[in-house]
C-alpha positions in Angstrom: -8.1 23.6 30.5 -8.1 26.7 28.4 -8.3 27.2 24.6 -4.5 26.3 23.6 -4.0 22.8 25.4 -7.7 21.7 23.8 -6.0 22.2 20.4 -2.7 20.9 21.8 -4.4 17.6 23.1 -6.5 17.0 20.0 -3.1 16.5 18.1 -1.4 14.9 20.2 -4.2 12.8 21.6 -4.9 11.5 17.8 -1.2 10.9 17.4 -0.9 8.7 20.9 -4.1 7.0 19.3 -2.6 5.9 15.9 1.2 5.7 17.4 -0.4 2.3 19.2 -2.6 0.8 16.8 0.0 0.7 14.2 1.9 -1.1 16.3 -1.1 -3.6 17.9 -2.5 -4.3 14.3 0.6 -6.7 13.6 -0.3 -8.9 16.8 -3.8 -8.8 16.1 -3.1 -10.7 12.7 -0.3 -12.9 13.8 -2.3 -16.2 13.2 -4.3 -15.2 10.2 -1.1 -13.8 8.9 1.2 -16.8 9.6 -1.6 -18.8 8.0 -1.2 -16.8 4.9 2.5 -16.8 4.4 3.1 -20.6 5.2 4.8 -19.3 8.5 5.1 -20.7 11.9 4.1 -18.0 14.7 7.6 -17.7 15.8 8.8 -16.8 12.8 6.0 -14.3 11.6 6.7 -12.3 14.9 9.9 -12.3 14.6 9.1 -10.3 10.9 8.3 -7.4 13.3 11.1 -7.1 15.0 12.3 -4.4 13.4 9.5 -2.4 13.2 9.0 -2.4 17.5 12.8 -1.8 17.5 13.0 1.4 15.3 10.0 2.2 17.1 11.3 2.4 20.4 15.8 3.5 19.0 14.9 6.4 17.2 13.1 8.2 20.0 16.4 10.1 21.3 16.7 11.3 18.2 13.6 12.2 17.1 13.1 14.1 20.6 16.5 16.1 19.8 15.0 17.0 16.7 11.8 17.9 18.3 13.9 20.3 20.9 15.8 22.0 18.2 12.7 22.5 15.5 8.8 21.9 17.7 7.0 19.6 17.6 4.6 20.4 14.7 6.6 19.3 12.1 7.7 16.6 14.0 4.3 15.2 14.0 3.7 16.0 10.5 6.6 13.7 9.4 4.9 10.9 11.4 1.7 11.2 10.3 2.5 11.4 6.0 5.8 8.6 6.7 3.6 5.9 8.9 1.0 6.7 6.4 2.9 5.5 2.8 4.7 2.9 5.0 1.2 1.2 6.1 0.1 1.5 2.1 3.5 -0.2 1.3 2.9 -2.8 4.1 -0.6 -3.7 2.5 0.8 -4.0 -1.4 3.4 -6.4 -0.4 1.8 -8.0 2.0 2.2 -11.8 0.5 6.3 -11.3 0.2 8.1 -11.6 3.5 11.0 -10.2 3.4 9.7 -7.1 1.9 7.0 -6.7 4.2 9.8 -6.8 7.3 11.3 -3.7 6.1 7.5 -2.1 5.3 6.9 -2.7 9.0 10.3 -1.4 9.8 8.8 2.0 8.0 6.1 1.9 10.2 8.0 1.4 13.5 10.3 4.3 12.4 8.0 7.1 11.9 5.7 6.1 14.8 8.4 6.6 16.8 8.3 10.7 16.2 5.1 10.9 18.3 6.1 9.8 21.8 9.0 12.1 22.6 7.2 14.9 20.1 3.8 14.7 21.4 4.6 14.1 25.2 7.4 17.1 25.4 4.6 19.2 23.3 2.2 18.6 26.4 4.7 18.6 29.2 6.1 21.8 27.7 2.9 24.0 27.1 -0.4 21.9 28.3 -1.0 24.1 31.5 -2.0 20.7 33.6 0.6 18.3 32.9 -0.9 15.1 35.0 -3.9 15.7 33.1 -3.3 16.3 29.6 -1.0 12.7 30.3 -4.2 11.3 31.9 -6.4 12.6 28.9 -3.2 11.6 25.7 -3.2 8.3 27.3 -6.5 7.4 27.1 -6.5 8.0 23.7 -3.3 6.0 23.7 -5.6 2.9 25.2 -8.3 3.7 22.8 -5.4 3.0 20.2 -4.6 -0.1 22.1 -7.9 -1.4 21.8 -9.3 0.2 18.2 -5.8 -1.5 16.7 -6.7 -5.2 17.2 -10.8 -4.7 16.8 -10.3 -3.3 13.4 -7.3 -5.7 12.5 -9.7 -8.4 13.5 -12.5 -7.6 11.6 -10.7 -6.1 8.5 -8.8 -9.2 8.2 -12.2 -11.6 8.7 -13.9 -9.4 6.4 -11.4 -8.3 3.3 -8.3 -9.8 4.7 -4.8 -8.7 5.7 -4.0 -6.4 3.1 -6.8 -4.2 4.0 -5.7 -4.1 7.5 -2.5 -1.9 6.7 -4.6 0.1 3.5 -6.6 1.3 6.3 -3.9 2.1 8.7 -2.2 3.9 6.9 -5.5 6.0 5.4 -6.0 7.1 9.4 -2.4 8.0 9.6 -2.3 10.6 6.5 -5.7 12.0 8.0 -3.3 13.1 10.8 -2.9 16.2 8.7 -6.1 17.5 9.1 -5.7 17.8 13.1 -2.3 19.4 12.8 -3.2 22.1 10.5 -5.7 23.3 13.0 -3.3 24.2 15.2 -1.1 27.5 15.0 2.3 27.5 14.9 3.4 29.4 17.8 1.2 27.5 19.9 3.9 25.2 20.3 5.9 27.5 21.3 4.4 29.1 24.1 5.8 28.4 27.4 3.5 28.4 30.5 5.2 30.6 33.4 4.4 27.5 36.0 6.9 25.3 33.6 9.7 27.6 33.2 11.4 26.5 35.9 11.5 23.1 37.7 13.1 23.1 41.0 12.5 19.3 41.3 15.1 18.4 38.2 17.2 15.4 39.2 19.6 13.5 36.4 20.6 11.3 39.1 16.5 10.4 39.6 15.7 10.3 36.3 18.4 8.0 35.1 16.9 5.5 38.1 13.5 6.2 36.6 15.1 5.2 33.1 15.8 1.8 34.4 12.4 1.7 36.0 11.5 2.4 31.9 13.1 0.3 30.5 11.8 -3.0 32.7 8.2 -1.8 32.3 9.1 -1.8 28.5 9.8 -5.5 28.2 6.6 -5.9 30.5 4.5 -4.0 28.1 5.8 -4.9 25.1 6.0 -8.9 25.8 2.0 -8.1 27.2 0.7 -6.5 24.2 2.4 -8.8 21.8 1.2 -12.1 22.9 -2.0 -11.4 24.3 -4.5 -11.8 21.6 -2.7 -15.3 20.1 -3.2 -16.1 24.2 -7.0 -15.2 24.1 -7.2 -17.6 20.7 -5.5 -20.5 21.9 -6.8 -20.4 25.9 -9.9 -18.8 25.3 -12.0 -21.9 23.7 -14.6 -22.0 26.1 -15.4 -18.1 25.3 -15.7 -19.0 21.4 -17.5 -22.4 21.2 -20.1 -20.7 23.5 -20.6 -17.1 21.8 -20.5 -20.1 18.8 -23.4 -21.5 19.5 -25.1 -18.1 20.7 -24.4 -16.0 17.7 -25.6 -16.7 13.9 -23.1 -17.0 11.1 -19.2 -18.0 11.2 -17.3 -16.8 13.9 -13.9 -16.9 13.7 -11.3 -17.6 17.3 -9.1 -14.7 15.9 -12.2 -12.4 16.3 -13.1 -13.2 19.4 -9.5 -12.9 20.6 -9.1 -9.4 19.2 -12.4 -8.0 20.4 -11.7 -9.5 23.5 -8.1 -7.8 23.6 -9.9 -4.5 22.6 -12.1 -4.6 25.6 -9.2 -5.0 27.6 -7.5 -2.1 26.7 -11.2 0.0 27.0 -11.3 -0.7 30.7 -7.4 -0.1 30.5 -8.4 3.6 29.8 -9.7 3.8 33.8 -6.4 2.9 34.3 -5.1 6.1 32.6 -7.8 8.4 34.5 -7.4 6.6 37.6 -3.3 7.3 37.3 -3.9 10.9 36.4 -5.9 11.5 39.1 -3.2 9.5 41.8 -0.9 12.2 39.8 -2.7 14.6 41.2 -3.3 13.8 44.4 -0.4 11.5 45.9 3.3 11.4 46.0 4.3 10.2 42.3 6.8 8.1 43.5 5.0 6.0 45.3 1.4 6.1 43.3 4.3 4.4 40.7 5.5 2.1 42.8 1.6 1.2 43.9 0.2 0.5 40.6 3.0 -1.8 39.1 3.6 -3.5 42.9 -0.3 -4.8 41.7 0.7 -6.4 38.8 3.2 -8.8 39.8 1.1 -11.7 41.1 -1.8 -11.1 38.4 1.5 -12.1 35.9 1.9 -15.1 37.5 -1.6 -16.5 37.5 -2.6 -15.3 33.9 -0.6 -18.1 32.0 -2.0 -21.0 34.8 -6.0 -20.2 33.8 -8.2 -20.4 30.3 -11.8 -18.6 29.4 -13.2 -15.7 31.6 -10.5 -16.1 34.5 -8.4 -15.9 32.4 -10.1 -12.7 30.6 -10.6 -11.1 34.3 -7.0 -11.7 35.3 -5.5 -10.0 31.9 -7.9 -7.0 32.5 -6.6 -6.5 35.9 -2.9 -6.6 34.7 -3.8 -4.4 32.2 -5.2 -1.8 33.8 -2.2 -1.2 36.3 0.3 -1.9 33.9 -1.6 0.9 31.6 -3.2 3.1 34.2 0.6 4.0 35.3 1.3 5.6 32.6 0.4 9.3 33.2 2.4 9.0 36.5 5.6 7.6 34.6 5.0 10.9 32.3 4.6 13.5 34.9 7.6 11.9 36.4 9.6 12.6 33.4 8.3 16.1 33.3 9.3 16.3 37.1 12.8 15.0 36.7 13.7 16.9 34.0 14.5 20.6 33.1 11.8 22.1 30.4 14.0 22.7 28.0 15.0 19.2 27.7 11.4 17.1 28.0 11.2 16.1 24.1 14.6 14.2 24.8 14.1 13.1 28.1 10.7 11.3 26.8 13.2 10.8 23.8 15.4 9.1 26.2 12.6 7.0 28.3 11.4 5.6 24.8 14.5 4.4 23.4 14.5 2.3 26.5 10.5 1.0 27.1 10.2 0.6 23.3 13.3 0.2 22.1 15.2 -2.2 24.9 11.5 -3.1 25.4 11.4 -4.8 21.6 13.8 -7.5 22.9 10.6 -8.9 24.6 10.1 -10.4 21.3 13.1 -12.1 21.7 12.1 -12.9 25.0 8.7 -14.3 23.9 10.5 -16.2 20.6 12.8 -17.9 23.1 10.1 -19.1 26.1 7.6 -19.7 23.3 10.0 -21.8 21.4 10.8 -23.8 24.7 7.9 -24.0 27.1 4.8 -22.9 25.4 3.2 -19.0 25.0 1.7 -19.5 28.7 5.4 -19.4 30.3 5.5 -16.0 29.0 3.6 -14.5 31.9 5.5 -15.8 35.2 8.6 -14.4 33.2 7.4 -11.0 32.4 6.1 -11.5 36.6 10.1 -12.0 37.5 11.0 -8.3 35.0 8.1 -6.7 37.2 9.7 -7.8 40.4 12.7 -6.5 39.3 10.9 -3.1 38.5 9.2 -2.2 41.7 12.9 -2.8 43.5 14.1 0.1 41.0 11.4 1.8 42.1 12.0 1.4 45.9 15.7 2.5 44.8 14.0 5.8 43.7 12.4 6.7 46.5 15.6 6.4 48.0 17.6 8.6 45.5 14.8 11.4 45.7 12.5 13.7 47.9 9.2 13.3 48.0 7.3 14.6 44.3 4.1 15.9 46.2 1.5 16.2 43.5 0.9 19.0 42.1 -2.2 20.4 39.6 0.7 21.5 37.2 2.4 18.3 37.1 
């Protein structure tokens, strides 16, 4: 990679980080939180159901904004309106119905960086499935950084100083975006000014395919560490009794998550490199065909099976991201990527926020364990999307510039 996508990728790669652990923080601290505001679980998730909704709504038009203006400003917005909404989320953290529309802050503004950050690198990073490998492992590093600092913030100072600290990384945004020159952004790489494999009638099959990995994702992420606390007992009473000192189950749950989403980050290489060297399409269809029967184990076993099978999900369900993003790039004309990835978001993230429905709903009636086999049943449903577009396009052969 030359000069230009280094500085590219250490914005957006920063950006993909914090994009995720603002919204994996609020998980990480459902217990502890609920605990503090006299809450049951159900109801304290459902305070951030505005916040993974705006998240995901806003990315169309965030991308058309993107489009019309670059992506630097774009970014810039993000960074300084996550930043005051995090403060805001920490000062009223003890009043409920204030601290749903904080969060809603926080969804809104994260919601720049997807569809700004991803067009950015689709438009002028000169390897596309590597820059995507590289932004989402930083993206994973998010995944995992968000709940190990929520979890030890919280055990340490609390909850309020989770969200003072979130939104201190988000305003040091700044100082990686100033580095970067304007027209950088603006420079188009001859191998990207045309795209001979554009297909609206592909990519709006791929849209579905989004939007079920969304509820996937998003009904993963969100119940994952409260399903390390309450099935991992075994874990904690034994690193209990090894380690000096109080140990709390939330902590153990959210270091364990963090792991997780570590090892999640070979996912993200491993997909890059399948983006490199195999037919998208089916390297796609591949990683999320592996997750299907992992989803309907994980909710039937406790402790370190349970920890090994949640890894393995993980990392398929992850690792397929820089696929899904060269796809978009594939799909689509240039001019158009910010609000294509625009487009894909307002499905996985947007759509993909009704998973907390979903989760309040099977939660509510069977227990946080039936969540799983349910999410298995969305992912079935996925991979025949998939198969639908192989049919409805020619063979993507990889290619070093996505």
């Amino acid at each position: 990679m030359n000069h230009s996508d280094r500085k590219i990728l250490s914005v957006t790669c920063y950006g993909h980080f914090l994009s995720h652990c603002n919204m994996l923080v609020f998980p990480a601290i459902l217990l502890p939180l609920s605990s503090r505001l006299g809450l049951g679980m159900a109801e304290t998730l459902e305070l951030g159901f505005w916040m993974y909704l705006l998240f995901g709504i806003t990315a169309l038009p965030w991308g058309l904004l993107s489009d019309r203006f670059g992506a630097r400003p774009l970014l810039a917005l993000f960074y300084v309106g996550a930043g005051v909404s995090a403060l805001a989320s920490g000062f009223f953290i003890d009043d409920p119905q204030i601290l749903r529309w904080t969060l809603a802050g926080i969804g809104l503004f994260s919601g720049i960086y997807h569809p700004a950050g991803l067009g950015w690198i689709a438009c002028c990073v000169s390897r596309t499935s590597t820059g995507m490998a590289y932004n989402g492992m930083f993206g994973n590093f998010g995944l995992a950084t968000g709940p190990l600092l929520a979890g030890l913030i919280n055990w340490l100072w609390g909850a309020q100083a989770v969200y003072v600290a979130v939104g201190l990384l988000n305003l040091a945004g700044i100082v990686f975006l100033v580095q970067v020159r304007t027209e950088s952004q603006k420079k188009q790489t001859s191998h990207n000014s045309t795209n001979s494999s554009a297909s609206w009638l592909g990519f709006g099959v791929l849209l579905v395919a989004m939007m079920l990995g969304g509820i996937v994702y998003r009904g993963t992420t969100v119940t994952l560490p409260s399903l390390f606390e309450l099935k991992g007992q075994g874990i904690y009473t034994t690193l209990s009794s090894l380690l000096p000192g109080t140990l709390s189950g939330n902590v153990v749950a959210t270091v364990i998550t963090s792991g997780l989403y570590l090892v999640g980050m070979l996912g993200q290489f491993a997909g890059g490199r399948v983006g490199e060297r195999f037919d998208l399409r089916r390297g796609y269809l591949a990683f999320h065909l592996v997750t299907i029967p992992l989803a309907f184990v994980i909710g039937r076993v406790t402790d370190v099976p349970l920890v090994l099978l949640a890894t393995a999900h993980s990392f398929f369900l992850l690792g397929m991201q820089p696929i899904e993003n060269t796809l978009v790039a594939r799909l689509t004309p240039p001019g158009l990527h910010s609000s294509a990835y625009g487009m894909k978001f307002v499905l996985t993230f947007g759509i993909g926020a009704l998973a907390v429905k979903l989760v309040h709903l099977v939660e509510s009636s069977r227990g946080l364990a039936a969540v799983y086999p349910v999410l298995g049943l969305v992912s079935i449903l996925l991979v025949l999307t998939i198969g639908v577009l192989i049919r409805a396009t020619p063979q993507l052969s990889p290619s070093r510039h996505g």
